[in-house]
N, C-alpha and C positions, 0 to 999 in steps of 0.2 A: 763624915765623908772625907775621906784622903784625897788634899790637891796632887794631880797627875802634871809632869813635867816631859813635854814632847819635843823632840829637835824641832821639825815643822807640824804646819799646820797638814799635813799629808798624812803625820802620822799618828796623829789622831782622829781623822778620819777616815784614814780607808783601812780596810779588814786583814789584808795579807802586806807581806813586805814587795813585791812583784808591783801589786794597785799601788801603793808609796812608791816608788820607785819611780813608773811609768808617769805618775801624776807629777811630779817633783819635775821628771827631765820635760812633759810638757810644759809646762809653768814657764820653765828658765827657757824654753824656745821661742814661747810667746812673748815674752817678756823683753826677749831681743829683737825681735822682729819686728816689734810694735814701737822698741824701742829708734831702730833704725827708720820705720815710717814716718815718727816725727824730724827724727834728722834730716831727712828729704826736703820737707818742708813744702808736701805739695798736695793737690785733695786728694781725697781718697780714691774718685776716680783714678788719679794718674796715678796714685802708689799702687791700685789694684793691678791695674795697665802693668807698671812695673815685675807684677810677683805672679801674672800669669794665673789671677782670681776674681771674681765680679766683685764690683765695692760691696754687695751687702755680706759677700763673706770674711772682706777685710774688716768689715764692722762688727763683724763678730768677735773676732780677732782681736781687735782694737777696745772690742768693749769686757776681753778679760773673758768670752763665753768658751770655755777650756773644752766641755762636753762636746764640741761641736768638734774638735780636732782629735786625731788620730796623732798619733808621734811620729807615722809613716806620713801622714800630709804635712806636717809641719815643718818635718827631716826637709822633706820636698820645697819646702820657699826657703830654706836656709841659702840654696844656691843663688835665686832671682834675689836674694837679699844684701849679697856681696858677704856671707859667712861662709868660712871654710871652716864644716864641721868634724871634727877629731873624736872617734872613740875609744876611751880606754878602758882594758879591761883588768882588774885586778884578781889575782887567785886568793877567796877567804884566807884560805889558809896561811899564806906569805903575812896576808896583814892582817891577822890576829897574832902572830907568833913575832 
């Protein structure tokens, strides 16, 4: 059996390059957001309070449960988070050439 070498872990598990993708840019939104909740340094009530979410959804959140978020909900606490989010887009073409 041939060892396989993946960038992420996304892209050995998900089926098309779209589900990679979407999965990846959730990750790194939770992964900020959860990260700026502990910056706050306050319980979860008041960081839910903050982000405009009941504590058991920031628990979710916080506890890494990705399946529960959409990329359009999470785009959405990027603002109550104090993130200004930027998207870029690149044409394949430019950057394989």
């Amino acid at each position: 059996m041939a060892i396989e070498y993946y960038d992420s872990v996304w892209d050995a598990i998900e089926d098309t390059p779209e589900e990679t993708l979407n999965m990846r840019l959730r990750s790194e939104l939770m992964a900020k957001i959860a990260g700026r909740v502990r910056e706050w340094g306050v319980t979860q009530k008041e960081a839910a309070h903050r982000l405009g979410i009941t504590q058991p959804r920031l628990n979710d959140l916080l506890s890494g449960r990705i399946n529960k978020f959409s990329l359009d909900a999470l785009v959405n606490l990027t603002g109550p988070a104090h993130f200004h989010l930027k998207l870029e887009i690149e044409d394949e073409t430019e950057v394989v050439a």
